[in-house]
N, C-alpha and C positions, 0 to 999 in steps of 0.2 A: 507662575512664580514658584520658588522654593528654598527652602534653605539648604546649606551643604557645609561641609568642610572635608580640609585636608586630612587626606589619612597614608602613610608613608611604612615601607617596611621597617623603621627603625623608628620608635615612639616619641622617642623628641626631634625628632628632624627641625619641628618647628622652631624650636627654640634655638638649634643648631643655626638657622634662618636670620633669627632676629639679632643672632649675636655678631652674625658674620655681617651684615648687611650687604655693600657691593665689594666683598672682597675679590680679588683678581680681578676686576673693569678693571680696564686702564684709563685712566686720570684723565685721557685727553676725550674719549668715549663721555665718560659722567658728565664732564666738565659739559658736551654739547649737549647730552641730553636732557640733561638741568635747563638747560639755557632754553631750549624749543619748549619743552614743559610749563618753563613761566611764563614765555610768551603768551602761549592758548589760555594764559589765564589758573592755571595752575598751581595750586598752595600745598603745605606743607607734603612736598614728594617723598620723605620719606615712608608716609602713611599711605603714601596712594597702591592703587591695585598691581600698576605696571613693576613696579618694584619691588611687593611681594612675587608677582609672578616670576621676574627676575630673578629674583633671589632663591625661587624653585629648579627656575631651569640653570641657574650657576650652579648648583651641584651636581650634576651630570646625573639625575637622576631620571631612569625612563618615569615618563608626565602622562598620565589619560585625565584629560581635562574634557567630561564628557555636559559640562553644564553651560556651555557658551554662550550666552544669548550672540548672533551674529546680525552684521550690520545691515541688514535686509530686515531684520523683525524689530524695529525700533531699538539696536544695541550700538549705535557703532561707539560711544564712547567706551563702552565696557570692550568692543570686538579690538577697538584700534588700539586700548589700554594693553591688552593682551598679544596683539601684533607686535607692538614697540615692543616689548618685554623677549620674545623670542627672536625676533629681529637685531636687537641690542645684543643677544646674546649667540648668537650667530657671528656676527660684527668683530667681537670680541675674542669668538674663539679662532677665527681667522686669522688677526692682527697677532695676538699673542703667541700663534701655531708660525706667523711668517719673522717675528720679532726672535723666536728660539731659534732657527732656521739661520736668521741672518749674523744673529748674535757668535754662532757657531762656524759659520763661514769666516768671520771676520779673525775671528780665533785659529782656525786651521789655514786662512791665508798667511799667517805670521811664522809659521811651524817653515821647515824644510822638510822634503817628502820622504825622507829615511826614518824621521819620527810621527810621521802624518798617522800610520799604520796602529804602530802602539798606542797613539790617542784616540785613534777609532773605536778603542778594544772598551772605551770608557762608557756607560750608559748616557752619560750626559748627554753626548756627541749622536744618540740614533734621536730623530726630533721628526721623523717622516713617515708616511705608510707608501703602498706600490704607487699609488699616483697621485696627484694635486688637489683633485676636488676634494674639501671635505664636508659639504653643508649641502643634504639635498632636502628640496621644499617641494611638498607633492600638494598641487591645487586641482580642484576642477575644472575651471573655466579661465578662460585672459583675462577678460574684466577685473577680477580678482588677483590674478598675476600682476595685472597690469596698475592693481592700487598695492599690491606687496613691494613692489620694485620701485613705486615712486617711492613710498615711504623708505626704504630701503635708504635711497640716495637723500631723499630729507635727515637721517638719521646720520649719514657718515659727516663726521667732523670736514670742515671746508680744507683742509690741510690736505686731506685722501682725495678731495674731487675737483682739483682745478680743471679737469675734462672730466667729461660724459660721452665715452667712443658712442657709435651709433646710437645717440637718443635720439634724432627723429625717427630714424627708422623701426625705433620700439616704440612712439608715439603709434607711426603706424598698422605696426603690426597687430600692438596689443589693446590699443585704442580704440576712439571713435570715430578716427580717422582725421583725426585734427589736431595742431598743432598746441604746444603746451601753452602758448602765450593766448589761444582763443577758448581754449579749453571750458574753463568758465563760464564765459558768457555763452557756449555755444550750449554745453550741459543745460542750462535753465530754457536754450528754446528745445532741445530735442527733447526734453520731461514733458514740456508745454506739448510738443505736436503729438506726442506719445501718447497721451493720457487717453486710458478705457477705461471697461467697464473688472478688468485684474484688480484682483488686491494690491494695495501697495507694496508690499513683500516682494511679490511675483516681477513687478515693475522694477525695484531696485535691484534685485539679483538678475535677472535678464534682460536690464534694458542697456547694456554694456557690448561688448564683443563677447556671445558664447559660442565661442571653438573651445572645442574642449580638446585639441591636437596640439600640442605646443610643448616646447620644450628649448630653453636657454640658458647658456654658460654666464655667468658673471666673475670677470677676473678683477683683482683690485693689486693694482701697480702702487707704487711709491708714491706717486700724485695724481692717478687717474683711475677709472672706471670703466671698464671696459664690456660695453655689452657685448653680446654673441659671440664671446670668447670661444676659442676650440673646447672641448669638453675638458682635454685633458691640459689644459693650459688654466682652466678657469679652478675661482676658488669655491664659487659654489654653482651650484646647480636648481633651477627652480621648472618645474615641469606637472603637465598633467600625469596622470595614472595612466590615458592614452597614448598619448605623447612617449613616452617611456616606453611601454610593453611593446610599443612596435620595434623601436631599437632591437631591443632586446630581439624578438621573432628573427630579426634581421640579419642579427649576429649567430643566430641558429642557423641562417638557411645559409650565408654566404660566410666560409673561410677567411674573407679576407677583413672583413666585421668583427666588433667585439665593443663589449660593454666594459671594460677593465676599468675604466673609471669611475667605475661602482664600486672596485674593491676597496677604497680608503674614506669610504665615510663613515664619518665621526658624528654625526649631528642629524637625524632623519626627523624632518617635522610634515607630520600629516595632518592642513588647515582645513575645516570646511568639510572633515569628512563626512558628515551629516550629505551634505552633498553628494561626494564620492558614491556613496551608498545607491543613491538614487542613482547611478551611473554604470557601473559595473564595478565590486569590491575584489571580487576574482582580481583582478589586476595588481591589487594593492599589494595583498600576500605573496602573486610570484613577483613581485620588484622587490618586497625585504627579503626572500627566500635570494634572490640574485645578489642582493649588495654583502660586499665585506668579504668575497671568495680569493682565493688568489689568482692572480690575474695568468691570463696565456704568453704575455710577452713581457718586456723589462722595460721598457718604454721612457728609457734613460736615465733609471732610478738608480743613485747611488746606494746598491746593495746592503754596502758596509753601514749606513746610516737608517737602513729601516728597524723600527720598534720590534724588539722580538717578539710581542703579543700576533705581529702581523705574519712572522716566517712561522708561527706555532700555528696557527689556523685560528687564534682567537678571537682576533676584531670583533665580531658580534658581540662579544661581551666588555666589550670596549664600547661599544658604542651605543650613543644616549638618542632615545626616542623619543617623541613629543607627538602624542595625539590629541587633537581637538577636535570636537560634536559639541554639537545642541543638544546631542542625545545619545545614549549607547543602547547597544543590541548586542546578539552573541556574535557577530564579523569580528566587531573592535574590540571585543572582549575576548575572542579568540585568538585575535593579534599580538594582543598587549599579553595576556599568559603565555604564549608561547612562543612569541618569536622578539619580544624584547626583555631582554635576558642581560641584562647592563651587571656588572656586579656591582656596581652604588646600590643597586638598589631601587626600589618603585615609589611611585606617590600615585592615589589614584584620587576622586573627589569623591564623597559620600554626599547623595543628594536628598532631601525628602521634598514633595513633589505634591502640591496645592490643587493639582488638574486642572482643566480645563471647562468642566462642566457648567460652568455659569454662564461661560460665552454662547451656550445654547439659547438664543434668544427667544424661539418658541416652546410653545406649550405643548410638551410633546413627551410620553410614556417611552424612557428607553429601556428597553427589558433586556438583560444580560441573561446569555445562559450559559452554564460551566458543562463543557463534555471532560469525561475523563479520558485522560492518557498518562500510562505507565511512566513512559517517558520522554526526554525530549525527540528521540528520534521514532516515538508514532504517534508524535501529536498531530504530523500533518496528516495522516492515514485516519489520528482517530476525529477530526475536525472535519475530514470528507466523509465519513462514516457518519456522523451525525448529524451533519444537513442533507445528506441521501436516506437518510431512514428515518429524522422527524422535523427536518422542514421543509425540503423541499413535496412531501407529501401534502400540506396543507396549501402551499403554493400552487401545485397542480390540479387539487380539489373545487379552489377558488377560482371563482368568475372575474374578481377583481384584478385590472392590470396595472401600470404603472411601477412595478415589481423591479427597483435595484438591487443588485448585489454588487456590493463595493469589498473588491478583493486587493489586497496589499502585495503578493508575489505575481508575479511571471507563471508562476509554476503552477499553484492555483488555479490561476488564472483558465491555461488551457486544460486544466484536469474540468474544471465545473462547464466549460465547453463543451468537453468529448462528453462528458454524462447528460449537461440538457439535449446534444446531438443525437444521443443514442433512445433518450425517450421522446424524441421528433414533439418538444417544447418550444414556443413562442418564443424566439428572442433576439437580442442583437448588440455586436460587441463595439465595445469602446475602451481598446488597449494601446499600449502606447505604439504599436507598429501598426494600429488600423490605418489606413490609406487617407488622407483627407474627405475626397469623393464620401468612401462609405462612413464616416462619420458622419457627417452632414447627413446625409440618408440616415442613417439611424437613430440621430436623435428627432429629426422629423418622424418617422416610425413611433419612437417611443412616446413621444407627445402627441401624436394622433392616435395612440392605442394602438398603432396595426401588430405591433410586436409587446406581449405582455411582460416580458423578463429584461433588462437591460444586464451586463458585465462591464462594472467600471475600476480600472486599476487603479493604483495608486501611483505608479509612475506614469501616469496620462494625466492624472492632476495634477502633479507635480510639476509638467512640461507644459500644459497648456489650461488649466481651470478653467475646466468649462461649466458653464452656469446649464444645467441641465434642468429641462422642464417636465414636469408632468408626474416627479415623483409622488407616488402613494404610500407605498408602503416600502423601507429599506433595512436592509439586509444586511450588517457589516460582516461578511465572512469573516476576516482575519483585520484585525483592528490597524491602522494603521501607524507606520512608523514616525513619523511628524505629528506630534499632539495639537499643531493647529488645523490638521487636515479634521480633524472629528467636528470641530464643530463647523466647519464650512460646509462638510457635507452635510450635515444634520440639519442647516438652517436650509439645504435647500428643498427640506420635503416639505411638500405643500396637502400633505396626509396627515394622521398621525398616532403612525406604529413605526417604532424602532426597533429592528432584534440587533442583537450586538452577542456575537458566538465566539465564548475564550476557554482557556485552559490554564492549570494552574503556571505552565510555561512560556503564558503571552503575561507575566505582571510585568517586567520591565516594560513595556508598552499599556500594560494598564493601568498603573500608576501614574504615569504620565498625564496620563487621560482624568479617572478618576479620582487619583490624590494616592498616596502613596499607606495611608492609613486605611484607606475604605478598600485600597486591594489587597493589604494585607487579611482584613476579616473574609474578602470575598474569594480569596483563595486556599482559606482552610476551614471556613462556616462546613456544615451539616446541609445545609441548605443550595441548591442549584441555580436559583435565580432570584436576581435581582433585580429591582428598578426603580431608576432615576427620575424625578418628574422635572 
């Protein structure tokens, strides 16, 4: 748990918030989503969270909404609260971008074409960018796509959807492979056949379709909906961070390829990136470094009508961001300072952070130790520098086995390899590209004692939580990014010594963990270690 509030580049934004309420929705937009809101049982919506968040994202202000609880950790009323809200406003900026559009057509059909010209010369009259999509949704997985897009079509007023082009075959795609009318009933037997020994977290976010390769146009006609619209036909776009980046590779290799329908987005919402993270974030930075460029072809864009922000090369600051986590770290925090640049302006959440430590169910000494580094680029140098010169010594001294090290990076990961490799040390790895085969062998090794050191990542617990046995004594190299991972791993030692190794550059992750007070003393104390009982 924690508390937060908004914090914005202009000091009263809030109040700007509360005065405007749903200004610009269109009437027939609120009118539905009033109506679905009471339904679920839902009282006074002005107060509710969906419509402050609305009310955030109506201002075109780039959003890092890094405190999410999401629908896999006990959240979905807060996650779906928070769905509707940017959804809604998606919806909206669409209808309104095709209602200027049409309103403009109507007016220069009445013209004769000898005055068509001099009316073009008007700002009114430019209402477009180089191409049609304007709304792109970067997810991780389809599951998750695939509960965005229903809500999606729950959310559009019944006027917009007397059709739904290909919904079974997004049933199928993005589904369980079942039809909408069995949906339901079929859900509660595959949870039933499903059920292990997973956290239920782990079970909700992967027990859906995770392809994480996906990528679909949604265009919205006069009275219909249209999935798997051409790209350049569609109004918005909802895709993985994989999904995308191969495009993209693709339009590199092959001339007759291209991504131009990247150059007109107005709306880029990054859901679940807490997710992302654990996936590969590289990706995320080259698709907003790619969107809002001018495009290589004209792709039957009426010239005389695009926005001059978009012939000046300035979209990017035209265009409004929205990132959502459970959690932030320097990727999204590097995203959001540098590459969404909206001139509205920013909002970002100020969180303070209660930790985790309680859910530690055993009786267990977790002793922190602070190594210094200058700065944030040798902390990783100075963090392997200090378990090669005062812990892993006492490790090697020791007769005692059962020895994890639970390491958070990739990169980490094979550094503390090559160094146990090179002083010919007991041990056996369990990352997330280990082979099934040697897994299974290796956690039999590490439970039989044949191998005294284990290497367990964090994106191998992330992908598969495995209950590992035999731990004695553990080791957190580098703390992990998920503050529910600390205490899963923690409860599963059946020893009890903890070392837990930070610097003053892992608090946003210790914080998390320890409470946002107790890492404030513990990253500017006099003192180098700590511990937690």
């Amino acid at each position: 748990m924690s508390n937060y509030k908004w914090r914005g580049t202009d000091k009263c934004f809030l109040k700007e918030l509360d005065s405007s309420l749903f200004h610009g929705l269109k009437p027939t937009l609120h009118k539905h989503w009033l109506s679905i809101y009471e339904k679920s049982g839902g009282a006074d919506f002005d107060s509710s969270k969906q419509r402050l968040f609305f009310s955030i994202c109506n201002s075109y202000r780039d959003i890092l909404h890094h405190n999410k609880k999401p629908f896999y950790l006990k959240g979905l009323e807060e996650d779906s609260s928070t769905m509707d809200a940017y959804v809604m406003h998606s919806l909206n900026h669409i209808f309104r971008t095709r209602d200027l559009v049409k309103k403009n057509e109507a007016k220069l059909a009445k013209l004769q074409d000898n005055v068509k010209a001099d009316i073009l010369s008007n700002e009114a009259f430019l209402d477009r960018g180089f191409t049609r999509p304007k709304v792109l949704i970067l997810l991780p997985l389809a599951s998750v796509a695939f509960r965005l897009v229903k809500r999606l079509i729950d959310l559009t007023p019944p006027k917009y959807k007397s059709n739904v082009e290909e919904h079974e075959r997004f049933y199928r795609e993005f589904g369980a492979g079942v039809s909408e009318e069995k949906e339901d009933e079929d859900a509660a037997e595959i949870s039933e056949s499903k059920r292990s020994s997973k956290p239920s977290d782990f079970e909700t976010l992967f027990g859906g379709n995770n392809n994480d390769h996906f990528m679909i146009g949604i265009k919205f006609t006069r009275r219909s909906i249209r999935l798997y619209g051409d790209f350049y036909s569609s109004d918005m776009i909802v895709a993985s961070p994989l999904g995308l980046i191969t495009k993209i590779g693709e339009a590199e290799l092959y001339k007759d390829k291209n991504v131009d329908y990247l150059s007109s987005i107005e709306v880029l919402i990054v859901d679940h990136a807490d997710v992302i993270l654990m996936q590969n974030w590289s990706h995320v930075n080259t698709i907003v470094e790619q969107l809002n460029r001018i495009p290589s072809q004209q792709h039957g864009t009426d010239i005389m009508r695009i926005r001059q922000w978009y012939l000046d090369g300035q979209a990017p600051f035209y265009r409004q961001s929205i990132i959502l986590s459970s959690h932030i770290n320097p990727d999204i925090n590097g995203l959001f300072n540098h590459h969404c640049l909206n001139h509205e302006g920013k909002v970002k959440l100020a969180s303070e952070y209660k930790g985790v430590l309680p859910k530690v169910v055993l009786q267990i000494r977790q002793i922190y130790e602070r190594f210094d580094a200058n700065t944030a680029e040798d902390a990783d140098d100075a963090r392997f520098d200090y378990f090669t010169k005062k812990v892993f010594p006492k490790i090697k001294d020791s007769t005692q086995g059962g020895i994890m090290l639970f390491i958070s990076s990739y990169f980490e990961f094979i550094r503390v390899r090559n160094f146990l490799k090179s002083q010919e040390a007991s041990f056996c790895l369990l990352g997330e590209y280990t082979e099934q085969s040697d897994i299974s062998r290796a956690r039999g090794w590490f439970f039989d004692g044949k191998k005294k050191i284990m290497l367990y990542t964090e994106r191998a617990h992330f992908y598969h939580r495995y209950k590992i046995r035999g731990i004695q004594n553990l080791i957190i190299y580098s703390l992990p990014e998920r503050k529910e991972f600390y205490p899963e791993v923690v409860n599963l030692l059946q020893g009890s010594a903890c070392t837990v190794l930070f610097s003053r550059f892992d608090q946003l992750r210790l914080e998390r963990i320890v409470g946002t007070a107790a890492s404030k003393r513990m990253v500017t104390s006099d003192k180098g270690v700590f511990v937690f009982c």
